[in-house]
N, C-alpha and C positions, 0 to 999 in steps of 0.2 A: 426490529422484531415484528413489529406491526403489520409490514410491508411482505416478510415472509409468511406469515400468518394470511395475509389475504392473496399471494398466490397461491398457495399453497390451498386453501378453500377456492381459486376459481379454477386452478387443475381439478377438486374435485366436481366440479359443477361442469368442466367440459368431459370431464370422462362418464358422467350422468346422461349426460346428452345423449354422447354415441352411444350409451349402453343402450338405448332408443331401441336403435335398430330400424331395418327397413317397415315400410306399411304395413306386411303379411302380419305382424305380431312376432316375428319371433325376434327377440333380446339378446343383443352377444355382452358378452358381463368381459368388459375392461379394467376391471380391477385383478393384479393375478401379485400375488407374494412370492419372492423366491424365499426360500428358507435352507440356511447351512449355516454349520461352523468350522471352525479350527481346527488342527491337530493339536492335540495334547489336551483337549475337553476331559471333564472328568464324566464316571459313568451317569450321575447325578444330571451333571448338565445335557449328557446325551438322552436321556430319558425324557426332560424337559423337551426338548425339542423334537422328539418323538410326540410328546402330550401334544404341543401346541398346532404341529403338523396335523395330528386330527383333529382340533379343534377348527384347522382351518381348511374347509374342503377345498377356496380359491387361493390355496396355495401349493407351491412346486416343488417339495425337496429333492436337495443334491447333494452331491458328495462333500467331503472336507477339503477347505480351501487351505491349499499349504503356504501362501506367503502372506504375511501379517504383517509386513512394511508398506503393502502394495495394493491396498484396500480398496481405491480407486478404480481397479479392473473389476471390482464386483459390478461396476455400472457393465461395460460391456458384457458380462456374464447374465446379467436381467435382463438384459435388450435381448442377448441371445434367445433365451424362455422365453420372451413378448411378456415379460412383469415391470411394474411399474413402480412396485415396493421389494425389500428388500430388507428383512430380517437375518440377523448376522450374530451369530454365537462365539465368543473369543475367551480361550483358554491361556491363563498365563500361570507358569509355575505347578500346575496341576492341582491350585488350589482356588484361585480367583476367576470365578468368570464375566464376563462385561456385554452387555447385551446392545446392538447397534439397529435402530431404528430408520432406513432413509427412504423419500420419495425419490425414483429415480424418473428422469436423469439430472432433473431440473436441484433437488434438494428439499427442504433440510433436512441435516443428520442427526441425529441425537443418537448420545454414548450412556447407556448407563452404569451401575454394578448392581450385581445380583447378591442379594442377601437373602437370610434363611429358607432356602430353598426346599421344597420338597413335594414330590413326582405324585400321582395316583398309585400308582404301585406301592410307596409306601409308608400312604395314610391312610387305605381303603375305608376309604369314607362309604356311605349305604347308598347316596345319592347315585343318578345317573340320568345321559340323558342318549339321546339318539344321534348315531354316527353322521353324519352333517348337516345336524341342522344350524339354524344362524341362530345365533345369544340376542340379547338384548344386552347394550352398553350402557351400564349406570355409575354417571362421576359424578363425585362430590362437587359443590360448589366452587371450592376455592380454587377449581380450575379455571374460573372466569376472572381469577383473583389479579393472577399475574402476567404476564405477557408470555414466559417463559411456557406456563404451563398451557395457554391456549394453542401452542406450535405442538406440542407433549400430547395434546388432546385431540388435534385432528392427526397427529402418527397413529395415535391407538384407533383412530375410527377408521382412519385408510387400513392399518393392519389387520386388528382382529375382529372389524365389522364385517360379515359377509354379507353380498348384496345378494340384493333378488335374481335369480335366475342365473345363480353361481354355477362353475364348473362344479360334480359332483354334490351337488347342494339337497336339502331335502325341504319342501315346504312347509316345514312346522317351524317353533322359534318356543323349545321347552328349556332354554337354559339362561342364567344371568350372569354375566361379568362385571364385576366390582373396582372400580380403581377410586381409592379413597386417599386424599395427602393429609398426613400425621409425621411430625416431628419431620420436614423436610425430606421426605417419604414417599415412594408412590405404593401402596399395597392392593396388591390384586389377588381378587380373591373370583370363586365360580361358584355356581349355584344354580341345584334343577326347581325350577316350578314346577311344585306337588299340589296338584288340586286334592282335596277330599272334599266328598260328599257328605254334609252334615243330616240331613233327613228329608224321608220322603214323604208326599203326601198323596191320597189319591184325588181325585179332579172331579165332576160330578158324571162324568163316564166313567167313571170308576178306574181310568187307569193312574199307576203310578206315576208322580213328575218330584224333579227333585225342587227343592225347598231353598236349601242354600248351599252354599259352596266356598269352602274355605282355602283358601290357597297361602302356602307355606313355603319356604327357601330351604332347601337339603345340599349342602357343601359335596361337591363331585371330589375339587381341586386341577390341576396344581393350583399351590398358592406360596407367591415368590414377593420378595420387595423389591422395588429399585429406585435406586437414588442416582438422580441426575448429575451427569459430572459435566459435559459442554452441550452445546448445540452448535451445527456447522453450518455454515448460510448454503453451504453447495451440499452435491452429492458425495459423501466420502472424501470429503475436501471442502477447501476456500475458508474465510474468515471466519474466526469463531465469534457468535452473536450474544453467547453465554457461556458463564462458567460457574459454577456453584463452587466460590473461597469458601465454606464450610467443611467441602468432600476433602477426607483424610485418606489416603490411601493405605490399603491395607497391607503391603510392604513398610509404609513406615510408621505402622501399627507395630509388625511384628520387630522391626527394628529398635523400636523404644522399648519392647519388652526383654529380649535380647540385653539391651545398654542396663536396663533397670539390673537383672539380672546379673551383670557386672561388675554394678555397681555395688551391691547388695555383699558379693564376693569381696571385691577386694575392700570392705569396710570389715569384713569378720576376717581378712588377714592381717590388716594394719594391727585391729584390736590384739590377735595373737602375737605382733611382734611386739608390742607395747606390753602387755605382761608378762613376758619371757623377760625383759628390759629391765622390770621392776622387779623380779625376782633377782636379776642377777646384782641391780643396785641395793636390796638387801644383804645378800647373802646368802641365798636361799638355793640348794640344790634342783636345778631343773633338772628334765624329763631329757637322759641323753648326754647328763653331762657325766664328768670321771669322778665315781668315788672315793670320797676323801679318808683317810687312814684314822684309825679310832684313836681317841687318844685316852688318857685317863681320865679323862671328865664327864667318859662316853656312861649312858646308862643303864651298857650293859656288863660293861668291863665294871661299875662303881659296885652292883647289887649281884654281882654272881657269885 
């Protein structure tokens, strides 16, 4: 893990290099993201990837990739665009979506799943900021905690760090990205920095100058969780380096629910055959059965 963690930082320190550029000053920006997903995404996860497409001006979206055995050709599909990263949206059942992380062509992959997800569209939050500018990326500590998470930490800075002198990029930096870990968790959250002016004062030229300045965090969004299920030593392949034995998949979520439900069933039939049982080892006319002939003892034949 160590070992991928520090190619993986001296790919970014030679793509730094050449973003150099020649003498004149001008920068070419070697960092570029492909961005796509699946067929059968739901409209939720296409929004998503709509959202993060603008958030990222040095990335490339493309169309939906139709084979999901064959994951591996997305390397040649990046090389094809000249990207280097490689964000990958995968739809299963129409209900789970799985979010894939890789540096190509070299690697690592990381797989995650997407929980409570939800678009700008429909949280409209008040916040905003401007069409490409670059975030500021703020992680929690306990990134530095594990091994696992420090390979997790340079994917999110290779992906959704935009560098200086980005394709369609704008030179401000009004917004913040949050990825904080809770409960084996990564939660990402966004955020515009709102400066306010607290008061003015005049100067002894009598013009106005401000005083102070108070700067505040206004939620844009999206704001999605994910939780880590492997990391891949290669591109879209080779050894897996990690595996998080906690992640329960949510198929066999729904499948214990399903069994529970089952279960629940055929424990209020048995109880129905078991008193039916006891009725009839009394004596007792059940629901269905043939009515017996009155006889003199009956109490209506006695009192009539």
């Amino acid at each position: 893990m160590a070992a991928v963690y520090k190619s993986l930082s001296k790919s970014d320190k030679t793509a730094s290099k050449k973003a150099d550029g020649p003498s004149n000053g001008i920068k070419k920006n070697r960092q570029r993201v492909l961005i796509l997903s699946s067929r059968g995404v739901t409209y939720r996860h296409r929004h998503l990837l709509n959202d993060l497409a603008t958030m990222l001006p040095h990335g490339r979206k493309d169309a939906k990739f139709d084979s999901k055995s064959k994951l591996y050709e997305l390397n040649e599909l990046s090389e094809l665009y000249n990207c280097n990263n490689c964000l990958y949206l995968e739809g299963r059942k129409g209900l789970d979506g799985y979010l894939f992380l890789s540096a190509v062509p070299n690697g690592p992959t990381c797989k995650f799943h997407i929980q409570n997800l939800h678009t700008m569209e429909e949280l409209h939050f008040t916040g905003n900021c401007l069409k490409g500018s670059r975030p500021i990326l703020s992680f929690d500590a306990t990134f530095e905690k594990e091994p696992h998470l420090q390979v997790i930490k340079a994917l999110f800075t290779r992906t959704f760090g935009v560098p200086e002198g980005a394709r369609k990029s704008k030179p401000f930096i009004d917004h913040v990205m949050g990825f904080t870990v809770a409960d084996g968790k990564i939660w990402i959250r966004n955020y515009q920095i709102n400066e306010e002016e607290q008061s003015k004062v005049k100067n002894a030229a009598g013009e106005e100058e401000i005083e102070t300045t108070e700067m505040s965090l206004v939620e844009i969004g999206p704001r999605f969780v994910l939780t880590p299920i492997v990391i891949q030593e290669g591109s879209f392949g080779g050894p897996i380096i990690y595996q998080n034995r906690e992640f329960v998949s949510p198929n066999q979520v729904r499948s214990d629910l399903r069994r529970g439900k089952a279960t629940r069933h055929n424990a209020r039939a048995e109880q129905t055959v078991a008193r039916l049982s006891r009725k009839e080892d009394l004596g007792l006319r059940t629901k269905g059965a043939q009515r017996q002939p009155k006889g003199d003892l009956d109490t209506k034949m006695m009192f009539s």
